[in-house]
C-alpha positions as CSV (number, residue, x, y, z in Angstrom):
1,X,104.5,116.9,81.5
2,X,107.1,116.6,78.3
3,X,107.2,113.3,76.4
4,X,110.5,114.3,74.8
5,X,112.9,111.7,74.0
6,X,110.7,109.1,73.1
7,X,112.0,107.5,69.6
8,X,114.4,110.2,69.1
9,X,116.9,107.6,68.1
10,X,114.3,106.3,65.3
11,X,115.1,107.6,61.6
12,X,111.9,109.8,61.0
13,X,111.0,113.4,60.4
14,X,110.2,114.9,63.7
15,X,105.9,115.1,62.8
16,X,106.0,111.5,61.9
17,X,107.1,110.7,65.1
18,X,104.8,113.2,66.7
19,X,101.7,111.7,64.6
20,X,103.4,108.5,66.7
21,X,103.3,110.0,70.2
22,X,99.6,111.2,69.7
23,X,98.4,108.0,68.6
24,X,99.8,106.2,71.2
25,X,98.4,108.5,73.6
26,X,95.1,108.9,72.2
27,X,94.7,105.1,71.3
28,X,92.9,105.8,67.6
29,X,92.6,108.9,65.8
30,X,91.3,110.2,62.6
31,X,93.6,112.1,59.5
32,X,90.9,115.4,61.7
33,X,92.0,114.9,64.8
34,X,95.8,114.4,64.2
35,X,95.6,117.4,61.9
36,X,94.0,120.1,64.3
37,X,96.6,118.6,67.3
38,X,99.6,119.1,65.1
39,X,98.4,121.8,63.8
40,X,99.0,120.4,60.1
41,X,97.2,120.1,56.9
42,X,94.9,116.9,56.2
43,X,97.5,116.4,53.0
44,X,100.4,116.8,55.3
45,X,98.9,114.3,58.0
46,X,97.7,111.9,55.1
47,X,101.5,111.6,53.6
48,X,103.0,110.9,56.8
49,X,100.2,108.4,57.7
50,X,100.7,106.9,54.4
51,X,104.8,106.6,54.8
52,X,103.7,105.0,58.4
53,X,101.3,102.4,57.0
54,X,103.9,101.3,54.3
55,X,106.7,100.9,57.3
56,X,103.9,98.9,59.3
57,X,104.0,101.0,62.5
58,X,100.2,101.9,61.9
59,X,96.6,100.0,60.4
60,X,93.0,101.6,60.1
61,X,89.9,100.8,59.9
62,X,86.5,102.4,59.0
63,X,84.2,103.9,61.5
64,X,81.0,105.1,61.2
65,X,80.3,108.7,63.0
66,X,77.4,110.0,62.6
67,X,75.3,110.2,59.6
68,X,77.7,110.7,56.2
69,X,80.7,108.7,55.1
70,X,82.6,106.7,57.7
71,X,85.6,108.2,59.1
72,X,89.6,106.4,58.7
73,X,90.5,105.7,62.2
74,X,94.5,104.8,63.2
75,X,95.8,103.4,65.6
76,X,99.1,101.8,65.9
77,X,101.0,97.8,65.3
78,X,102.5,95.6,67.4
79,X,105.7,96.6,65.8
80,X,104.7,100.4,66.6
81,X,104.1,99.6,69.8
82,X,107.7,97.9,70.3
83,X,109.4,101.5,69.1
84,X,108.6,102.1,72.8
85,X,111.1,101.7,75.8
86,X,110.9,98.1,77.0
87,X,113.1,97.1,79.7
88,X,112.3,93.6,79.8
89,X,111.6,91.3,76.6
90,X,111.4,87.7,75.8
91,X,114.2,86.7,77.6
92,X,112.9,88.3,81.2
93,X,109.1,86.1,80.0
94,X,110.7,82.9,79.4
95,X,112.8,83.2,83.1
96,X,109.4,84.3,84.2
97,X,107.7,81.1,83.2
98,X,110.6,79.0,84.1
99,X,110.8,80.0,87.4
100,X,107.4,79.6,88.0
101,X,107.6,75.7,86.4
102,X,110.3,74.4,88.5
103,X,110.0,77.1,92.2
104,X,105.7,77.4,92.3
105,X,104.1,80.8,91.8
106,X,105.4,82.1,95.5
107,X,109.1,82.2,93.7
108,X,107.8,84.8,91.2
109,X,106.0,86.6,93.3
110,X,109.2,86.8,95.9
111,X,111.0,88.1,92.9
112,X,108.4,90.8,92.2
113,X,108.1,92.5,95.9
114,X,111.6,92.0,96.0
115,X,112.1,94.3,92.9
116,X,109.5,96.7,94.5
117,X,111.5,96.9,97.6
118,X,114.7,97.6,95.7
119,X,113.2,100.5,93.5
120,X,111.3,102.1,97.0
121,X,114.8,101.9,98.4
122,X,116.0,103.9,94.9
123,X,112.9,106.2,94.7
124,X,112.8,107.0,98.3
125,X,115.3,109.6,98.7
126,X,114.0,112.2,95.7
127,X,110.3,111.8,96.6
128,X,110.7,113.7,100.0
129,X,107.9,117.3,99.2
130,X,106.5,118.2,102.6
131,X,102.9,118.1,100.5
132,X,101.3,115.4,98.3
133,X,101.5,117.7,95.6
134,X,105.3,117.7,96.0
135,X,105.5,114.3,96.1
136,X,103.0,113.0,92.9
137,X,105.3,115.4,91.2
138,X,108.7,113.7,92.1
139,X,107.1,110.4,91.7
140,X,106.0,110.9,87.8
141,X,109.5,112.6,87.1
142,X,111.2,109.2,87.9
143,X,108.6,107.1,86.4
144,X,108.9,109.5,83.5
145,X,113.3,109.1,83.6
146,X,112.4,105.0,83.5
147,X,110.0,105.1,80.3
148,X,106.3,104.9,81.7
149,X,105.3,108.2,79.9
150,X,104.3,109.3,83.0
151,X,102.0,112.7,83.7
152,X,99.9,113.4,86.4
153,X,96.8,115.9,87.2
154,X,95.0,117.3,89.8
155,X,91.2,116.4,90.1
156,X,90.1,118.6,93.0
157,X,91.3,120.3,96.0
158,X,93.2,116.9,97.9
159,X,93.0,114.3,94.8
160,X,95.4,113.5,91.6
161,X,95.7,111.4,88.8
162,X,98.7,110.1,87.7
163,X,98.8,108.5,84.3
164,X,101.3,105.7,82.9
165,X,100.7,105.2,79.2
166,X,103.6,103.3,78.5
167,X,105.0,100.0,80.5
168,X,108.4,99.4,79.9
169,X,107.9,95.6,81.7
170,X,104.5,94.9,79.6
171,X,105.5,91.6,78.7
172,X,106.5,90.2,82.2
173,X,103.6,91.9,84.1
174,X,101.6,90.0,81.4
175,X,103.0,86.9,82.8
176,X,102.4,87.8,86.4
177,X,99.7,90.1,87.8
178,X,102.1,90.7,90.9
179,X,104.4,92.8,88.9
180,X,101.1,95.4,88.7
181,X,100.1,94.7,92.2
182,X,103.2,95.5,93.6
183,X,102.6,99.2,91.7
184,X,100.0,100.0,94.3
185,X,102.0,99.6,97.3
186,X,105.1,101.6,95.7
187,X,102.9,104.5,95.3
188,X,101.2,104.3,98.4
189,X,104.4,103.9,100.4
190,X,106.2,106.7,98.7
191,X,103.6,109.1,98.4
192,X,101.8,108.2,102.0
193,X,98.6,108.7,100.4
194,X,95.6,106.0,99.1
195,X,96.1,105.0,95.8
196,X,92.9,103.4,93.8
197,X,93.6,101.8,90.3
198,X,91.2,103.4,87.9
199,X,92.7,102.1,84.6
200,X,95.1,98.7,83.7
201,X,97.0,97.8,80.4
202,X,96.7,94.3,81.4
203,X,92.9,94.7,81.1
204,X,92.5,96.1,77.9
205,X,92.6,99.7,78.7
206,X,95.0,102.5,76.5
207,X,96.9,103.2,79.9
208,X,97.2,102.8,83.7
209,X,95.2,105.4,85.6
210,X,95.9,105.9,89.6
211,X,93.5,108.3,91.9
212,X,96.1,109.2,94.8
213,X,94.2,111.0,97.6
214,X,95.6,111.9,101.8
215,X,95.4,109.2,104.0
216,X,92.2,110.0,106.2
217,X,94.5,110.9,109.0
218,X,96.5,113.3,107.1
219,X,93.8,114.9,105.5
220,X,93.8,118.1,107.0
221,X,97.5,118.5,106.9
222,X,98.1,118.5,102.7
């Protein structure tokens, strides 16, 4: 599934921003790896990891592989990682927290399936495949449209995995876990299938993972 788009507005040469894109991806990689995906030189990748460094969207450290020298491994900044859409920033956290102070934690959470509700009501009409196939596809081309750098797989015959590595609410669902709770029961409702988390941002991981499988009634009609 395309990631175009993402940082077009930003003042780069197209590789740099694709040495961007592959890092955030990938999580870390070394001046190797980003030169046989981009099909560059080591110079070439070296120069534009250089210019990155000195504009503080990337840091590296050593890392030992193997027997030899250590390898350089990048990955990217905080500030990097804020080139990425964001719909929500310190304002949305600080009405987060407030809410929460003077309403309890039920507030929030009302606010949160609330939201849910309102984008299932949005979603609902363009994720309407007769198969689950279909359906995983619409799904990840509107989660794609709203910034989640979404792409999705099949794993075997009946099961998919559908991959988020960007959260455009990071900082509020880092305030309250409901906002990623609330992600299962979207999926599941739209898709009429399972859906088991297998990766989470908010616990460390490079990107949110879902397995999306036929309900056990419907599996012998997709």
């Amino acid at each position: 599934m395309s990631k175009n788009g993402l940082l077009n507005d930003i003042q780069m040469p197209k590789t740099r921003r694709l040495v961007l894109l592959a890092i955030k991806e990938h999580s870390r990689l070394t001046v190797d790896e980003l030169a046989d995906m981009l099909k560059i030189s080591n110079v070439a990748v070296r120069r534009h990891l250089d210019n990155l460094r000195n504009d503080g969207l990337l840091e590296y450290e050593e890392e030992q592989q193997g027997i030899g020298r250590p390898s350089y491994v990048y990955f990217l900044t905080a500030k990097a990682d804020h080139l990425f859409p964001r719909n929500y920033q310190d304002l949305a956290t600080e009405m987060i927290s407030t809410i929460r102070e003077l309403y309890g934690p039920e507030a929030v959470e009302a606010i949160f399936k609330d939201r849910f509700e309102k984008i299932g009501r949005i979603y609902k009409p363009f994720v309407n495949a007769g198969t689950l196939q279909g359906r995983v596809k619409q799904l990840v081309e509107l989660r794609q449209a709203d910034g989640y750098m979404a792409t999705w797989d099949k794993s075997d015959d009946k099961e998919y995995i559908v991959t988020e590595l960007n959260c455009p609410i990071q900082h509020v669902a880092e305030e309250c876990a409901r906002a990623c709770h609330e992600d299962l029961g979207l999926f599941s409702s739209l898709l009429n299938a399972d859906v088991i988390r297998l990766h989470h941002k908010m616990e460390g991981d490079n990107m949110c993972a879902y397995k999306i499988r036929p309900k056990s009634a419907e599996s012998g009609k997709e």
